[in-house]
Backbone as a chain_set.jsonl record, in Angstrom:
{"seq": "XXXXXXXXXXXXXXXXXXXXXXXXXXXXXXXXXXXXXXXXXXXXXXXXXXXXXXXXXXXXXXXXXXXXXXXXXXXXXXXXXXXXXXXXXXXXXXXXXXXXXXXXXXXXXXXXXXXXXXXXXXXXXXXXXXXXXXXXXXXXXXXXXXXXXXXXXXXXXXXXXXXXXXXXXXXXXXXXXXXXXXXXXXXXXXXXXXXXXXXXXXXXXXXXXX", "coords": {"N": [[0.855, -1.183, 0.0], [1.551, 2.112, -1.437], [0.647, 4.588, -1.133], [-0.988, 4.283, 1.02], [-0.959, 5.051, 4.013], [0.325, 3.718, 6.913], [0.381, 5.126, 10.433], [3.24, 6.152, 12.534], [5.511, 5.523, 15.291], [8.406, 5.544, 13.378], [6.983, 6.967, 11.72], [6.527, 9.873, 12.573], [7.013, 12.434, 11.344], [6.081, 12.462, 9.655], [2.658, 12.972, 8.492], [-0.252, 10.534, 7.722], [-2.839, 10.94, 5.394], [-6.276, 10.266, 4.527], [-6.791, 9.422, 1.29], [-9.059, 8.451, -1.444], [-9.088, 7.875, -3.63], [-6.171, 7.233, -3.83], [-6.513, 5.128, -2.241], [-8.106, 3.581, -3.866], [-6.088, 3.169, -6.056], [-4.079, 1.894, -4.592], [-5.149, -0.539, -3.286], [-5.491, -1.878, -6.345], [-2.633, -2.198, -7.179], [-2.313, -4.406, -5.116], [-3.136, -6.535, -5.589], [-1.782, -6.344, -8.113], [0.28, -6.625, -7.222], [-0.007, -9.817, -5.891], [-0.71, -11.264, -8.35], [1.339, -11.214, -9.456], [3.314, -13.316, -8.264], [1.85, -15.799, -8.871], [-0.6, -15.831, -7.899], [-2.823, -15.624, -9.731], [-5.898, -15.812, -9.386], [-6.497, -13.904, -7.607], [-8.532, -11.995, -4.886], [-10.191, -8.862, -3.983], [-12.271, -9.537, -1.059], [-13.437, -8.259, 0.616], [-13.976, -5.073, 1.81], [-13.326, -2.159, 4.856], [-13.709, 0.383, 6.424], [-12.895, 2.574, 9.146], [-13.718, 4.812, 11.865], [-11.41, 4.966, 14.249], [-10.712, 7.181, 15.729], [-10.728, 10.455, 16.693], [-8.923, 11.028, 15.241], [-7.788, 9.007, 13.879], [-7.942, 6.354, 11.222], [-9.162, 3.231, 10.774], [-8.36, 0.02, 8.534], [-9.573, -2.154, 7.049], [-8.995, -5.454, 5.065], [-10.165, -8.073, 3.323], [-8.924, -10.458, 1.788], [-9.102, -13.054, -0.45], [-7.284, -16.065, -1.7], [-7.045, -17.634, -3.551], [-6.125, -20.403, -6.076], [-2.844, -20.986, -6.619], [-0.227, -20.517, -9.556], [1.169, -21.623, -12.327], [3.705, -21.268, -15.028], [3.563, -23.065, -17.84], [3.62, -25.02, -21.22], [5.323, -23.445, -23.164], [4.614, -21.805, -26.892], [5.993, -21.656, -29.604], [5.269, -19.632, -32.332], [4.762, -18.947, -36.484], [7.372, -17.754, -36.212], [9.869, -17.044, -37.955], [12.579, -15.88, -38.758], [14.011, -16.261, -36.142], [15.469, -19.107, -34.294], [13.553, -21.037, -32.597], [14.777, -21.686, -29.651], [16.413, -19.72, -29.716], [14.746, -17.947, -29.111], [13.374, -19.021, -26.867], [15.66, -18.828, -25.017], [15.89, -15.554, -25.369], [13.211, -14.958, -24.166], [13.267, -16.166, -21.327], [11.671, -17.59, -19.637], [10.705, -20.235, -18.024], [9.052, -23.612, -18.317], [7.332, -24.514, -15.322], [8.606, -22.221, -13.948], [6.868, -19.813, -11.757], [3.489, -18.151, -12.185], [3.519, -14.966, -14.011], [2.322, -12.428, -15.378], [2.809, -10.18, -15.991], [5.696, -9.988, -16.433], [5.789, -11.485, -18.64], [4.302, -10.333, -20.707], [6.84, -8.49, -20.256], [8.376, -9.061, -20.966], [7.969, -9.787, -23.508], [7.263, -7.33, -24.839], [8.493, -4.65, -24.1], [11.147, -4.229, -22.162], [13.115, -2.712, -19.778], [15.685, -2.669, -19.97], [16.149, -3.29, -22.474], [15.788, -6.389, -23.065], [13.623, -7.887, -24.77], [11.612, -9.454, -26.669], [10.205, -8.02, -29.001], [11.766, -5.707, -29.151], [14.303, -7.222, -30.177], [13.453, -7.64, -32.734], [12.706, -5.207, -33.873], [14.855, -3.697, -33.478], [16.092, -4.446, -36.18], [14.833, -3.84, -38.065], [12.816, -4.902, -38.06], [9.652, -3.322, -38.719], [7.249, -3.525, -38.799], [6.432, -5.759, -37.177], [4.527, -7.877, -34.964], [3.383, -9.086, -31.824], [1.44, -12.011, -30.424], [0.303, -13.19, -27.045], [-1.339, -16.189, -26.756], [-3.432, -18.016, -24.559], [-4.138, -20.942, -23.92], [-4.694, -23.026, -22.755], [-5.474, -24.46, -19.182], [-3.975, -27.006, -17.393], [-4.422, -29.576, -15.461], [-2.895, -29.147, -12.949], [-2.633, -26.774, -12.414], [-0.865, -25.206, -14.812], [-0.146, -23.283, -17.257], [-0.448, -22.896, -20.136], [0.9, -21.765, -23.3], [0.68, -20.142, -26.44], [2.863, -18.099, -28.602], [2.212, -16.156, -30.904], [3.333, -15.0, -33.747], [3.883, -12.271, -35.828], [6.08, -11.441, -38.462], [6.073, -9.374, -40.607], [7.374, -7.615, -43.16], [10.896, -6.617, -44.005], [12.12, -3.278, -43.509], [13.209, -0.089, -44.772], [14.868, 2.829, -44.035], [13.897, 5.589, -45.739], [13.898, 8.894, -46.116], [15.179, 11.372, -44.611], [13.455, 13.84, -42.645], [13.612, 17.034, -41.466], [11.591, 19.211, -39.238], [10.364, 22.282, -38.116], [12.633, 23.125, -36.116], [14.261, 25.994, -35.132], [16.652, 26.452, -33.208], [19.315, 25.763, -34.187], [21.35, 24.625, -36.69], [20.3, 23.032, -39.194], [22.341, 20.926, -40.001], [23.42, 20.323, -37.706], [21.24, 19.161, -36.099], [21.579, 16.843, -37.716], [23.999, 15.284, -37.709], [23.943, 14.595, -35.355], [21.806, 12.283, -35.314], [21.478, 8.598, -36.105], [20.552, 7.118, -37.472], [20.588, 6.764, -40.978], [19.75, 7.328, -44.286], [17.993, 4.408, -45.747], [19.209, 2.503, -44.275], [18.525, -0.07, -42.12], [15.63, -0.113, -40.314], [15.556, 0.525, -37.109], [14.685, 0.703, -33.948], [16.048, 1.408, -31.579], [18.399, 2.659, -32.258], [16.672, 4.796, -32.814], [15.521, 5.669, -30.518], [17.712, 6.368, -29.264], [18.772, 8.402, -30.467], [16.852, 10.414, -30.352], [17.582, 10.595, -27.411], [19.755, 11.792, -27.352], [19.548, 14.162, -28.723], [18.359, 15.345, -27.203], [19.829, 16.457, -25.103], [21.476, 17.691, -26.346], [20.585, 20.296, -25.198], [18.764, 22.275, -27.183], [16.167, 21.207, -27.043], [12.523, 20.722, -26.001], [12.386, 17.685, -24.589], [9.916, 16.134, -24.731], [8.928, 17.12, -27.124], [9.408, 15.724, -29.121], [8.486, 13.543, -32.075]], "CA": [[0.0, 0.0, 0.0], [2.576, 2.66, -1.2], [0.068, 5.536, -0.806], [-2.415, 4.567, 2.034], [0.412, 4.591, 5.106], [0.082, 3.723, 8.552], [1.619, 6.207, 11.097], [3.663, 5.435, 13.678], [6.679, 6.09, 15.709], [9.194, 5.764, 12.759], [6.482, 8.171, 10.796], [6.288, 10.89, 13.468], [7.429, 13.234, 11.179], [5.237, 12.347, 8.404], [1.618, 12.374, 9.017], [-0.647, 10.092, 6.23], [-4.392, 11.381, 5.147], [-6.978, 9.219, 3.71], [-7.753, 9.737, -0.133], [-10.222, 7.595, -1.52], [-7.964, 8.047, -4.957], [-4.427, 6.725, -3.475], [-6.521, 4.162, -1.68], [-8.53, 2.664, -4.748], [-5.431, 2.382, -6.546], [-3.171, 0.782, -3.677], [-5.726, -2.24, -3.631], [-5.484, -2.395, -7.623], [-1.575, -2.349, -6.981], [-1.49, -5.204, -4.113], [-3.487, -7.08, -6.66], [-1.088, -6.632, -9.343], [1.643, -7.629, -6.504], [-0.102, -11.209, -5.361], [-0.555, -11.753, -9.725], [3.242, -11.585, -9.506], [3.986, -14.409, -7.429], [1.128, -16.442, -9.207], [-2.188, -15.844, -7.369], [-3.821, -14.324, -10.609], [-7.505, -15.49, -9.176], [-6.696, -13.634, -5.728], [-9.488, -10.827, -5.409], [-10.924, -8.757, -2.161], [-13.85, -10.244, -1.178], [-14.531, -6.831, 1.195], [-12.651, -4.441, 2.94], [-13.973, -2.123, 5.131], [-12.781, 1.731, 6.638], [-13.754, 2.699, 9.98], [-13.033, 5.373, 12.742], [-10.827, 4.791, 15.849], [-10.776, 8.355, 17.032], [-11.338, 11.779, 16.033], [-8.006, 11.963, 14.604], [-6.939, 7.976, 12.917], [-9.031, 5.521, 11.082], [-8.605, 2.155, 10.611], [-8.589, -0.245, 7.68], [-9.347, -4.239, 7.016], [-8.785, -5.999, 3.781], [-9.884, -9.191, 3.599], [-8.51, -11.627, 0.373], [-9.378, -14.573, -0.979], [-5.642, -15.926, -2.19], [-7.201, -18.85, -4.665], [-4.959, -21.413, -6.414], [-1.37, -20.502, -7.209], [-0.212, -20.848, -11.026], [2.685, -21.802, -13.278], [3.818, -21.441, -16.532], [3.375, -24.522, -18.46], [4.631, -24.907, -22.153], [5.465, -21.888, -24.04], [5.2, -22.561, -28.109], [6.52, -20.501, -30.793], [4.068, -19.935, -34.192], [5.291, -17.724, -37.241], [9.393, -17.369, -36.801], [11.101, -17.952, -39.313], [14.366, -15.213, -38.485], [15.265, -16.697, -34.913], [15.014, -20.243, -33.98], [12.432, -21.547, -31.21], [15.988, -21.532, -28.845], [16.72, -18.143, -29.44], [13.84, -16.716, -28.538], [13.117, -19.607, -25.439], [16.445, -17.851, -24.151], [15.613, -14.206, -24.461], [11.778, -14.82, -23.164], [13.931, -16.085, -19.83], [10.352, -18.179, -19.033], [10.362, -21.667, -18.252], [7.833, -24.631, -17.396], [7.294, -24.64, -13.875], [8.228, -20.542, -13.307], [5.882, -19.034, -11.421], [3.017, -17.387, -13.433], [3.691, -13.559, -13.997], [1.645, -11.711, -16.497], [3.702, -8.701, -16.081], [6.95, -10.551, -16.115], [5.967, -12.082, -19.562], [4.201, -8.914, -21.204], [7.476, -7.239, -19.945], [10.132, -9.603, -21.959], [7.613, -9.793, -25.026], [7.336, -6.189, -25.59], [9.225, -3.686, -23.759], [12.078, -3.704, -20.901], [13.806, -1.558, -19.31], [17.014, -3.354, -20.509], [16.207, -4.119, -24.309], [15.413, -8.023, -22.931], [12.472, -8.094, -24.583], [11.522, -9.998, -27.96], [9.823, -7.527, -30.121], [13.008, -5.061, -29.44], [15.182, -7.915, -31.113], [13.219, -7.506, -34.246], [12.447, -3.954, -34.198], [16.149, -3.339, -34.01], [16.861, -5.618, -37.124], [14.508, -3.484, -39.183], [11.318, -5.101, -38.734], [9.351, -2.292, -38.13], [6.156, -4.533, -38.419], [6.426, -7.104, -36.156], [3.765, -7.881, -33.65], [3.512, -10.926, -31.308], [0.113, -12.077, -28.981], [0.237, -14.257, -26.602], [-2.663, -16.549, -26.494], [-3.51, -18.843, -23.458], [-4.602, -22.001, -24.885], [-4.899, -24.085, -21.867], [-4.914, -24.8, -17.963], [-4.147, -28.548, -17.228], [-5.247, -30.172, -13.493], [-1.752, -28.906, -12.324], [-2.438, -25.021, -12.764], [0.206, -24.884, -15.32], [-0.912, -22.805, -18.137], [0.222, -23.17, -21.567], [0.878, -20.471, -24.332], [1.024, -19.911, -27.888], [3.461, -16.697, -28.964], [1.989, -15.728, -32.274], [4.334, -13.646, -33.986], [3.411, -12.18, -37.286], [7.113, -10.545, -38.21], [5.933, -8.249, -41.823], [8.767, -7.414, -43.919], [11.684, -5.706, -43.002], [11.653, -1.668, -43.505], [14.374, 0.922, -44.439], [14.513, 4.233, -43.728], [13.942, 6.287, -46.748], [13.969, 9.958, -46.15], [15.152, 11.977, -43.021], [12.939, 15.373, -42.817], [13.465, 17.794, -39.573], [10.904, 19.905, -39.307], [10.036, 22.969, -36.442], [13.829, 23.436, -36.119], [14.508, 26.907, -35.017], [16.951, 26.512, -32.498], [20.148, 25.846, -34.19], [21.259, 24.564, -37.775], [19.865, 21.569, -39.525], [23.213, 19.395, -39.52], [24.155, 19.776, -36.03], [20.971, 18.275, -36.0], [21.657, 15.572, -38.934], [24.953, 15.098, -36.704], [23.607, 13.595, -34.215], [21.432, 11.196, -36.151], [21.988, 7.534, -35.943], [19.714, 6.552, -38.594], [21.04, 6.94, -42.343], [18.526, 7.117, -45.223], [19.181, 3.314, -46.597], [19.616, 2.081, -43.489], [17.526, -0.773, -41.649], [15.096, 0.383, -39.088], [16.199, 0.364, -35.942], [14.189, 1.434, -32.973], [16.886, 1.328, -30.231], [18.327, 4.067, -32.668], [15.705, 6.073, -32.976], [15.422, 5.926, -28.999], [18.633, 7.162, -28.927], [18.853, 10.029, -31.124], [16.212, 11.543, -29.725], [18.135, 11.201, -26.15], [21.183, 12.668, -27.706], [19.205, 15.605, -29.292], [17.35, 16.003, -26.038], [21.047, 16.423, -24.523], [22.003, 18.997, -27.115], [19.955, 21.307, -24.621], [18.053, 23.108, -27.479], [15.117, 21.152, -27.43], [11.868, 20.129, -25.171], [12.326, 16.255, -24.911], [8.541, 15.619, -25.306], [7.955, 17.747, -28.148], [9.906, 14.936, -30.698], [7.927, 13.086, -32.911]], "C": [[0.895, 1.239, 0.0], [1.861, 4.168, -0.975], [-0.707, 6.09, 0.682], [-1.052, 4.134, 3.118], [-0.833, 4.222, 5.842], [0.637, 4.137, 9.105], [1.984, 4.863, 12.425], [4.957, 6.012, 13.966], [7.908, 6.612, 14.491], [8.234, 6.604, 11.529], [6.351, 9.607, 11.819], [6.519, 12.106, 12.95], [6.701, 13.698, 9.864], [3.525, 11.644, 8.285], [1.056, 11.648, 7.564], [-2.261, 10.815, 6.057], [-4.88, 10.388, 4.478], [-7.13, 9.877, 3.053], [-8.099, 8.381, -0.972], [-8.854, 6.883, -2.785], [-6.909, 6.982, -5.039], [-5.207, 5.191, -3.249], [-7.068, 2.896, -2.744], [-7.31, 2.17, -5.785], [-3.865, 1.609, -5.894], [-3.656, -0.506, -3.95], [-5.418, -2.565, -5.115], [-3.842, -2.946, -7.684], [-1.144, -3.959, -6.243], [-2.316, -6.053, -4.912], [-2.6, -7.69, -7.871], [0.22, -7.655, -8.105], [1.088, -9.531, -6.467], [-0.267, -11.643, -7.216], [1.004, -12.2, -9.64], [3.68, -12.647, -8.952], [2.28, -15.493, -7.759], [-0.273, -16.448, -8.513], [-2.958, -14.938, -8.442], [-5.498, -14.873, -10.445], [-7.602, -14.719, -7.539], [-7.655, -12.247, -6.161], [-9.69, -10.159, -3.798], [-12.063, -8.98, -2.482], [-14.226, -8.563, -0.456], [-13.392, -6.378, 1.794], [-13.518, -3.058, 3.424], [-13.358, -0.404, 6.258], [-13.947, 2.579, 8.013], [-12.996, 3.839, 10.764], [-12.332, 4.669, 13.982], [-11.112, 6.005, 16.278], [-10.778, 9.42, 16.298], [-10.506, 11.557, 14.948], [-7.296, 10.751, 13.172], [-8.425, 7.176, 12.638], [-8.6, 3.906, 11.376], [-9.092, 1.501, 9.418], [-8.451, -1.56, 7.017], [-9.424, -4.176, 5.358], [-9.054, -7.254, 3.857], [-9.813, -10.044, 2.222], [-8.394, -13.014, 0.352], [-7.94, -14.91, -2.495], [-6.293, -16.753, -3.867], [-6.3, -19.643, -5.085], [-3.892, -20.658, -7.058], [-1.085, -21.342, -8.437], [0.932, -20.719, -11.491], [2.482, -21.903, -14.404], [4.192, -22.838, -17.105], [4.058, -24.37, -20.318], [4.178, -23.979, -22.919], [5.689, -22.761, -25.798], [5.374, -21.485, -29.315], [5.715, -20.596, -32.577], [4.789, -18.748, -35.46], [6.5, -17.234, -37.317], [9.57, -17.332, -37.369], [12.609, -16.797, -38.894], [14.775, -15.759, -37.406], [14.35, -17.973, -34.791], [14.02, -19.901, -32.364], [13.213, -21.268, -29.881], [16.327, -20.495, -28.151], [16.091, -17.752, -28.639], [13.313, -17.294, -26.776], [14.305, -18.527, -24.03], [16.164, -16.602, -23.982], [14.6, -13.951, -23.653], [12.718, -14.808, -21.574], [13.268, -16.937, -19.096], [10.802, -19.495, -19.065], [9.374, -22.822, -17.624], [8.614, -24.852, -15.963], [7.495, -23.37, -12.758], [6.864, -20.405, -12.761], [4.98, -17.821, -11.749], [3.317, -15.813, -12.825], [3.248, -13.03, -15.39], [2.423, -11.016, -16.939], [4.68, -9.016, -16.948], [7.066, -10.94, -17.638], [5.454, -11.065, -20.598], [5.944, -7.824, -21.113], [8.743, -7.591, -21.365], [9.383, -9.973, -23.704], [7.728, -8.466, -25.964], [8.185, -4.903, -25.009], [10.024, -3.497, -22.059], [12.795, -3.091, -21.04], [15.305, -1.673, -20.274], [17.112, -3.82, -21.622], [15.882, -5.378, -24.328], [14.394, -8.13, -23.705], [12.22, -8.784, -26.683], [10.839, -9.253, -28.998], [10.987, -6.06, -30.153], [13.698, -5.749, -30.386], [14.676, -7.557, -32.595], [13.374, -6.253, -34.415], [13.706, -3.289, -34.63], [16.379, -3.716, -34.714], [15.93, -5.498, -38.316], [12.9, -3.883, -39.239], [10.024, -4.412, -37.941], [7.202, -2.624, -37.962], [5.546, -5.679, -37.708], [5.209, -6.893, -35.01], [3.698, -9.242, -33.137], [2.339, -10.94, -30.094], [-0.053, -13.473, -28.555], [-0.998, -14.78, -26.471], [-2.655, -17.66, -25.725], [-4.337, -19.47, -23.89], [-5.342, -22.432, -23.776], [-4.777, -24.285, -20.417], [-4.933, -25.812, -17.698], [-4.363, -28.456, -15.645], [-3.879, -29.573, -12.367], [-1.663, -27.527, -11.793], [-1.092, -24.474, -13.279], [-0.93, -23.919, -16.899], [-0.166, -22.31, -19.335], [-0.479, -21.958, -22.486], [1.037, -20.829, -25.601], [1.59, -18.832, -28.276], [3.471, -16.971, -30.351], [2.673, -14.611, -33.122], [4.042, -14.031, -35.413], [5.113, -11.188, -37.823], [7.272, -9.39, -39.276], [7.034, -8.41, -42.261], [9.775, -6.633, -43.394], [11.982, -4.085, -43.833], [13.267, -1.083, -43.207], [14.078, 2.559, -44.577], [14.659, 4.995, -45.256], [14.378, 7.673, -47.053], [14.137, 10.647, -44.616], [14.867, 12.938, -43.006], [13.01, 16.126, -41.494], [12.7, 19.002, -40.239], [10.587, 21.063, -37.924], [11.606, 23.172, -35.843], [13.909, 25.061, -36.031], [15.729, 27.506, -33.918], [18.612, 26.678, -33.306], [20.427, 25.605, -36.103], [21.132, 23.369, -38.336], [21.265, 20.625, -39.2], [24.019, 19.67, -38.378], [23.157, 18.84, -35.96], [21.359, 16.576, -36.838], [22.618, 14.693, -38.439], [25.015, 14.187, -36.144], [22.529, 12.542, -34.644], [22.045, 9.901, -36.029], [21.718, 6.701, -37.179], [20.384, 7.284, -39.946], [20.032, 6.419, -43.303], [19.196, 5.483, -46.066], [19.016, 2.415, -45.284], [18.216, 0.895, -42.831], [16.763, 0.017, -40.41], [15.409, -0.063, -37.866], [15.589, 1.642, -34.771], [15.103, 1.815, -31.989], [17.58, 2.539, -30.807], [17.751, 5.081, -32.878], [15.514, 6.957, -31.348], [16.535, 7.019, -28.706], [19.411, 8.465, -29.669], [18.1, 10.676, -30.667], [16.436, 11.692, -28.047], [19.002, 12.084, -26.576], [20.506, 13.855, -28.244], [18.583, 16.43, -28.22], [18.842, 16.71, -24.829], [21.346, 17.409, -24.813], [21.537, 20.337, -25.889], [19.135, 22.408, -25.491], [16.923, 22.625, -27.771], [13.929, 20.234, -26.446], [12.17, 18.374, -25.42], [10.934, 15.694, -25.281], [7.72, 16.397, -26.633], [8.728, 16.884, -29.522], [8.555, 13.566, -30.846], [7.941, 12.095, -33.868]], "O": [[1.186, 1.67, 1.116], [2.668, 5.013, -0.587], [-0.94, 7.17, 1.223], [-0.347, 3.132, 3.005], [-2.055, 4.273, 5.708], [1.816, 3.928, 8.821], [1.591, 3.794, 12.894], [5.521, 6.804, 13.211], [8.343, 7.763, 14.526], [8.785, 6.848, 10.455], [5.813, 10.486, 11.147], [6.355, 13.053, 13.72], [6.694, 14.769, 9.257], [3.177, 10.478, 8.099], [1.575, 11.923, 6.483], [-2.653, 11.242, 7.143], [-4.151, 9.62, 3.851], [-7.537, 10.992, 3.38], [-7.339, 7.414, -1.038], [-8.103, 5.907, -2.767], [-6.741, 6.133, -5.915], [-4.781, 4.196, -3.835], [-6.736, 1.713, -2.665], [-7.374, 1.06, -6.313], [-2.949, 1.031, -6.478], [-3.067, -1.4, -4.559], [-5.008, -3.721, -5.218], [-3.673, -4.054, -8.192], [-0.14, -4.606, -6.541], [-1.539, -6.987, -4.717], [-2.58, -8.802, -8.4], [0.735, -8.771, -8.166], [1.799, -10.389, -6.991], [0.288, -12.735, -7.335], [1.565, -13.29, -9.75], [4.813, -12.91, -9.355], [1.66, -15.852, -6.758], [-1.005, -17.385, -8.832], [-3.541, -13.879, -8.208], [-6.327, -14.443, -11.247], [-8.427, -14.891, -6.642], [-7.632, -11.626, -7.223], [-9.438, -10.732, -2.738], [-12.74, -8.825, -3.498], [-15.097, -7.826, -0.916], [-12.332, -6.889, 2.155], [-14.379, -2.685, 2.627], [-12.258, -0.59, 6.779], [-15.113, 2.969, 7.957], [-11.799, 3.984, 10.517], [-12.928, 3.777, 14.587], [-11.819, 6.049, 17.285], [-10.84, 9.246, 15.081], [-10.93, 11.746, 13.809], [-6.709, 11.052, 12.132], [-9.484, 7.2, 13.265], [-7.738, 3.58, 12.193], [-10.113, 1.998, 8.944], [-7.408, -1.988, 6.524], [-9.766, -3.248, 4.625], [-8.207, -7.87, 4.504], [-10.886, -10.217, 1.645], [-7.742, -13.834, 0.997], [-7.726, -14.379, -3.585], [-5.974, -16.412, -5.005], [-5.357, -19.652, -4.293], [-4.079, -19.809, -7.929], [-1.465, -22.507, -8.554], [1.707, -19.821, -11.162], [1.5, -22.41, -14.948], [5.122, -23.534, -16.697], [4.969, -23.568, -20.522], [3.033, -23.711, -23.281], [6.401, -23.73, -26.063], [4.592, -20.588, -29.631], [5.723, -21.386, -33.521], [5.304, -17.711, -35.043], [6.855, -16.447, -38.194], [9.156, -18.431, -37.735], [13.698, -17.364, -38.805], [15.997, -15.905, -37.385], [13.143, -18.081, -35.009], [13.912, -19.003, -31.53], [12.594, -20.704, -28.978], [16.499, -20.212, -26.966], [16.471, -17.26, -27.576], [13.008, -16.58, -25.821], [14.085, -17.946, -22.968], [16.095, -16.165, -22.833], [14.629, -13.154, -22.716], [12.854, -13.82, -20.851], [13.759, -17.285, -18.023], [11.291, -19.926, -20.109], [9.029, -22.782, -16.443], [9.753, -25.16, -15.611], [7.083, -23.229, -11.607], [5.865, -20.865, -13.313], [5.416, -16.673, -11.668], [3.35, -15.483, -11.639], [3.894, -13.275, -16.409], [2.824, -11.052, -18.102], [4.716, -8.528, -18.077], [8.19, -10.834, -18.129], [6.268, -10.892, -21.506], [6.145, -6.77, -21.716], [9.455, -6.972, -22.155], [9.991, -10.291, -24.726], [8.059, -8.36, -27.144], [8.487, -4.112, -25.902], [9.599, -2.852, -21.1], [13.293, -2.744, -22.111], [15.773, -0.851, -21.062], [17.962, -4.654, -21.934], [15.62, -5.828, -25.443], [13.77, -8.96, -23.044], [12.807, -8.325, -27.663], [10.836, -9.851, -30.074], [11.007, -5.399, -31.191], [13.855, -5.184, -31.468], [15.456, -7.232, -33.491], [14.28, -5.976, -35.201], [13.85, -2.589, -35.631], [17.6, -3.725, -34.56], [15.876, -6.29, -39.257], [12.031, -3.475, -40.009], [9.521, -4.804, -36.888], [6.312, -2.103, -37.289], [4.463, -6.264, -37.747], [5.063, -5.874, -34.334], [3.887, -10.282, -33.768], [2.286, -10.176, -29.13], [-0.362, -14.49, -29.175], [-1.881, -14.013, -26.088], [-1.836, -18.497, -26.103], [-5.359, -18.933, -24.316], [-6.561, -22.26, -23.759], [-3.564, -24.306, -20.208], [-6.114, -26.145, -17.6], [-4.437, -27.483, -14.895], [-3.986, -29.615, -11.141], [-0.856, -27.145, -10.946], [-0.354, -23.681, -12.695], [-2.099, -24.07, -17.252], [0.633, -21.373, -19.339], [-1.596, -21.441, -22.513], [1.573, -21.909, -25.846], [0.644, -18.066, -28.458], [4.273, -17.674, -30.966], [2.409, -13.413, -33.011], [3.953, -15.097, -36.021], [5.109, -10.05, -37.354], [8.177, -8.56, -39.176], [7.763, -9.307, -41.837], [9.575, -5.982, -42.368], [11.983, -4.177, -45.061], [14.093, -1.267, -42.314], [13.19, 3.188, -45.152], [15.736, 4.838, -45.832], [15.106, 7.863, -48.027], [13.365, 10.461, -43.675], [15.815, 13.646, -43.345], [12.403, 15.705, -40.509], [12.956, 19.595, -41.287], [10.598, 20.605, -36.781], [11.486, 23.487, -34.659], [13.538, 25.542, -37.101], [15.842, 28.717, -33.725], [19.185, 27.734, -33.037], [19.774, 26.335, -36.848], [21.937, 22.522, -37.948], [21.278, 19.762, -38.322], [25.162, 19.251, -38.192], [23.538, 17.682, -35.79], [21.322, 15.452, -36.337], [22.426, 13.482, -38.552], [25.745, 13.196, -36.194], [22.614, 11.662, -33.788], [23.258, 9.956, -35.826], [22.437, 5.865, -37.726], [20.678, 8.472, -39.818], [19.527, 5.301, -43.204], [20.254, 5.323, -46.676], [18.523, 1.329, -45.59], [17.045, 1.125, -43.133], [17.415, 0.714, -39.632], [15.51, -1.282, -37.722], [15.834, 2.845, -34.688], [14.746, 2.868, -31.461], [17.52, 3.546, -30.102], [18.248, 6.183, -33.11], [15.419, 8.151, -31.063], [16.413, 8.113, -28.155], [20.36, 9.185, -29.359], [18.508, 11.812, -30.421], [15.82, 12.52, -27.376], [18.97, 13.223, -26.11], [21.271, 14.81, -28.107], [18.336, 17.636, -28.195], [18.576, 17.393, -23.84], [21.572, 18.265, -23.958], [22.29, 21.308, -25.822], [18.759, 23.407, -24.878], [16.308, 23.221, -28.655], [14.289, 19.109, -26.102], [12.128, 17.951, -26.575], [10.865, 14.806, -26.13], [6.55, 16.35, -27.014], [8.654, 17.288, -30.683], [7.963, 12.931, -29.973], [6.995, 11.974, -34.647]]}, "num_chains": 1, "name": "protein.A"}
């Protein structure tokens, strides 16, 4: 509950307030936490917000955990550029992990750290790629088996580089700093990073690129 505190001696310095706001999306939060460690049927059955005294309230939760869940077999549809191998290694997932939605949304489409399997393509040009996981199956075990549908399009080169709204300095300082070359395969992880490096330059809002 990283919003809704509880005071106490080591808060003495930091009182908490109830808002309804913080508090409806703490529970959605400790939700997403017990998904993480495989309880994705845990729910609150009730919870329930009462006074103690003029000045504190108090505040029950009561959850129903349900059956805990594992990943069962992962199967690969539509590759053809990286073997079944490849991609078993960058997913990171294996039968008998402990299910994580997040965890597997995180390494299909976007981590922090590039881990993630539609980066690999995207960097390598294929600027069409999409991949959906579809949950086939739960066997008597609560293992729950996947299908990663990956459609990967053709692969895509950059054609024309246009800067536009430029008033700050002179087109090839910007062009400069460019990573991307007309010709060149698409490459998201470059694109990411030209527009840090231009955001660096200091002459330009970082959220106003495009």
């Amino acid at each position: 509950m990283k919003d809704t505190k509880q005071t106490g001696i080591m808060r003495v310095f930091k009182r908490s307030k109830y808002n309804k706001t913080a508090y409806e999306r703490d529970k959605a939060l400790l939700m997403e936490n017990y998904n993480a460690i495989g309880l994705r049927d845990a729910i609150i059955v009730k919870d329930s917000i009462y006074d103690i005294d003029s000045k504190h309230i108090g505040i029950d939760i009561y959850i129903e955990q349900g059956n805990k869940y594992y990943f069962g077999d992962i199967v690969w549809v539509g590759n053809t550029k990286y073997r079944n191998g490849q991609l078993d290694t960058l997913l990171g997932i294996n039968k008998g992990d402990v299910y994580n939605k997040s965890l597997l949304e995180q390494r299909l489409y976007m981590s922090m750290d590039g881990r993630d399997v539609t980066s690999l393509y995207m960097d390598r040009g294929y600027l069409f790629f999409n991949i959906q996981p579809v949950e086939m199956n739960i066997d008597s075990n609560n293992f729950i088996n996947y299908e990663l549908r990956i459609n990967e399009g053709k692969e895509a080169r950059v054609k024309n580089i246009i800067i536009k709204g430029n008033t700050k300095t002179n087109d090839h300082v910007i062009l400069r700093e460019i990573r991307t070359k007309p010709g060149d395969l698409f490459n998201r992880n470059d694109i990411i990073r030209t527009q840090r490096e231009l955001a660096n330059l200091g002459y330009f809002d970082p959220n106003s690129f495009r």
